[in-house]
PAFI-484277 format. One record per residue (C-alpha): x, y, z. Coordinates in steps of 0.001 Angstrom, whole numbers, padded with zeros to 6 digits, always signed. Example, Ala and Ser with C-alpha at 12.3 -4.5 7.8 and 13.67 -1.06 7.14 Angstrom:
<rs>
+012300-004500+007800
+013670-001060+007140
</rs>
This chain:
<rs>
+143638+074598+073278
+141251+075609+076093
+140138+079458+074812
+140859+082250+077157
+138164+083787+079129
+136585+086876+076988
+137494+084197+073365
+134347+082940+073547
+131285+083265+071484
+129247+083819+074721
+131063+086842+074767
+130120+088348+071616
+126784+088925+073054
+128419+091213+075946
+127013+094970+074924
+129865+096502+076164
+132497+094130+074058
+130508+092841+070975
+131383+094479+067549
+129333+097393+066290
+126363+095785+064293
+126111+096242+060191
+124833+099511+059399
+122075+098336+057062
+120914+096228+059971
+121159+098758+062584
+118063+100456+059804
+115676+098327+060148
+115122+099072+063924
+113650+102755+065408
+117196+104820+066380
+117069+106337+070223
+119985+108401+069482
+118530+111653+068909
+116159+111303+072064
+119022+109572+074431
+121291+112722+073869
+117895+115240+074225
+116953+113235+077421
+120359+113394+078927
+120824+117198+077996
+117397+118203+079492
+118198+116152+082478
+121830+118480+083059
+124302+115249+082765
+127503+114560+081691
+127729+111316+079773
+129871+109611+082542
+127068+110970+085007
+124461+109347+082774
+126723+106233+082102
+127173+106192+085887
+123409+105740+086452
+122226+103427+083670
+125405+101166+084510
+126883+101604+081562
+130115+102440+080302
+130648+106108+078985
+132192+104738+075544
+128862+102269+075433
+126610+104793+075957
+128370+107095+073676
+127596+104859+070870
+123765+104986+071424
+123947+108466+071048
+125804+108194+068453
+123126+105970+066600
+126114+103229+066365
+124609+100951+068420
+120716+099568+069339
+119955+098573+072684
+118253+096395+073815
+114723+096262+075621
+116640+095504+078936
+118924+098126+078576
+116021+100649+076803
+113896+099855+080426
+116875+100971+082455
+117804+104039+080058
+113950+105371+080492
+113981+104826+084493
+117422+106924+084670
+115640+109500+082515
+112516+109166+084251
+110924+108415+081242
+108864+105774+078845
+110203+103363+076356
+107402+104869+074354
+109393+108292+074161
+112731+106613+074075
+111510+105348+070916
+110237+108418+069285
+106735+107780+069603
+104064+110394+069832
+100949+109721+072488
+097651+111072+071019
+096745+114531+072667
+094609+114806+075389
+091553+116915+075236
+092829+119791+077704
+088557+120724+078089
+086399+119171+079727
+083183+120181+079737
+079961+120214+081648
+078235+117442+080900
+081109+115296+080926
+081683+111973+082611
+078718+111960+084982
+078554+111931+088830
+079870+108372+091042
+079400+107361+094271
+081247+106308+097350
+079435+105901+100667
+077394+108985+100258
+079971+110616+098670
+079508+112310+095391
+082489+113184+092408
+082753+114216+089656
+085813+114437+086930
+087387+118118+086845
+090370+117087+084845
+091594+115002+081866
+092195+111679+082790
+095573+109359+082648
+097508+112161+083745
+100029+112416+086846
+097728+115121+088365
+093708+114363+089018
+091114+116822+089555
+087947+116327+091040
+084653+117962+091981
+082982+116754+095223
+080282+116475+097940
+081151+115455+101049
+077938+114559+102385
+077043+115351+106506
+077713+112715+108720
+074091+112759+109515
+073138+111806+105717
+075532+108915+105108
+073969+105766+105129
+074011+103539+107858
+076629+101034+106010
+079195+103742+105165
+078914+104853+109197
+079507+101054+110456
+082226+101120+108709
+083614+104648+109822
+084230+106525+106556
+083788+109734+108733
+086939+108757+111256
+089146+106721+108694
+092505+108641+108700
+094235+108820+105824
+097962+108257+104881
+099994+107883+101512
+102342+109295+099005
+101190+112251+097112
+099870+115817+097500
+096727+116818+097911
+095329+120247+097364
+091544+121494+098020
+089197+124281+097529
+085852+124765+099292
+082952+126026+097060
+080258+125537+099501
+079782+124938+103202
+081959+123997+105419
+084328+121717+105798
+086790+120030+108833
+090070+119233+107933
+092060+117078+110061
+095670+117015+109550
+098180+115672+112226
+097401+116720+115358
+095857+119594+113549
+091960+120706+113244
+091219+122945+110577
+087564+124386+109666
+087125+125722+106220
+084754+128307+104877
+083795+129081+101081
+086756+130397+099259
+089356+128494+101791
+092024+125959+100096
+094441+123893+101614
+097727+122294+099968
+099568+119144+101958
+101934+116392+101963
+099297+113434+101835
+101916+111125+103976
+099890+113720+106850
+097365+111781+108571
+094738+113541+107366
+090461+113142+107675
+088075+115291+105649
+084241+116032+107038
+081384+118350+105990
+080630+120709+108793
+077550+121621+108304
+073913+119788+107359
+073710+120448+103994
+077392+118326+103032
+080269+120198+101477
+080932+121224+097897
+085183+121580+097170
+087362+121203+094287
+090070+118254+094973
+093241+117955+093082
+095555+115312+094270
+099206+113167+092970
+098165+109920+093456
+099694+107609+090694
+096131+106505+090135
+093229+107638+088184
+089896+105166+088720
+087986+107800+091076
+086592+104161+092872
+090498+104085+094589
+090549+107609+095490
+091821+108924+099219
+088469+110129+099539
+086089+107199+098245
+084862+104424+100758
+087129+102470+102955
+086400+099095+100572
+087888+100903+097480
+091044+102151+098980
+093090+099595+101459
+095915+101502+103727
</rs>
């Protein structure tokens, strides 16, 4: 007898049709439930909302909650991109703190073209702070102006937020031309064409805080034109 479609073994392995696993073995792995149910709360969903978006089945996902079923690392990848979270968290674990201070004589100065930085934040965070010199155009070396750091318009996802501690700076953004004195900030959408240049002969001195999903200060917006392809 030929089995019916949904008979077969190969069907066992379905998620939303196999039998709920043995208790004792459903132990041995790290339960989600208590984070799936805190992730979906937090997040303001229903469970058919949150079944909706994973692609699950509201009775499925029920049973994660519910600690009655494990998923698996498919399914735990596509449960921490509808929460817009890690597997990491999913599974209870707990990253080691970040030192909120950094201090003076922290990671020391780099280099870009002429261009000076230095870290104002911790790092591996969604949010990077920076200190800066924009040097004048006049003392950039010869390389860096073949290669038109000074013109090179910038575009990309992100914000971008600066504050000038000494001189003064040009801002460029659209169509726009800004000039910045000590104490000025600015805050934009970086997906602004957007050019920064000291504006007077002693460079520029600003605190730079941007969003890029990033955090080697070589790839920064504002580093040479080698380190950071448009």
């Amino acid at each position: 007898m030929t089995p019916a479609p949904g008979d077969g073994p190969a069907d066992a392995a379905d998620p939303e049709t196999a039998p709920d696993p043995d208790p004792s073995d459903a132990a041995e792995l790290p339960t989600v439930a208590p984070q799936l149910r805190d992730l979906r709360r937090r997040a303001g969903l229903t469970l058919e909302a949150a079944a909706a978006r994973a692609r699950l089945s509201p009775a499925h996902l029920s049973r994660l909650e519910t600690g009655r079923r494990q998923p698996s690392l498919p399914l735990l990848l596509g449960l921490a991109r509808t929460y817009g979270t890690t597997v990491s968290e999913l599974l209870g674990e707990t990253p080691a703190t970040a030192d909120p201070i950094v201090r003076a004589g922290g990671p020391g100065a780099r280099e870009a073209d002429g261009w000076t930085y230095w870290q104002a934040g911790g790092s591996g965070r969604g949010m990077q702070a920076l200190r800066v010199h924009v040097p004048a155009p006049a003392a950039v070396g010869r390389g860096a102006r073949e290669r038109g750091q000074g013109e090179l318009v910038r575009v990309h996802p992100g914000e971008e937020w600066l504050y000038v501690l000494g001189g003064r700076l040009r801002l460029h953004l659209g169509e726009s031309e800004h000039l910045l004195e000590p104490g000025d900030s600015a805050h934009f959408d970086s997906l602004t064409p957007h050019r920064i240049a000291a504006a007077t002969a002693d460079g520029t001195d600003l605190l730079f805080v941007h969003t890029l999903l990033q955090s080697s200060l070589a790839g920064l917006c504002l580093g040479g034109a080698e380190h950071h392809p448009r």
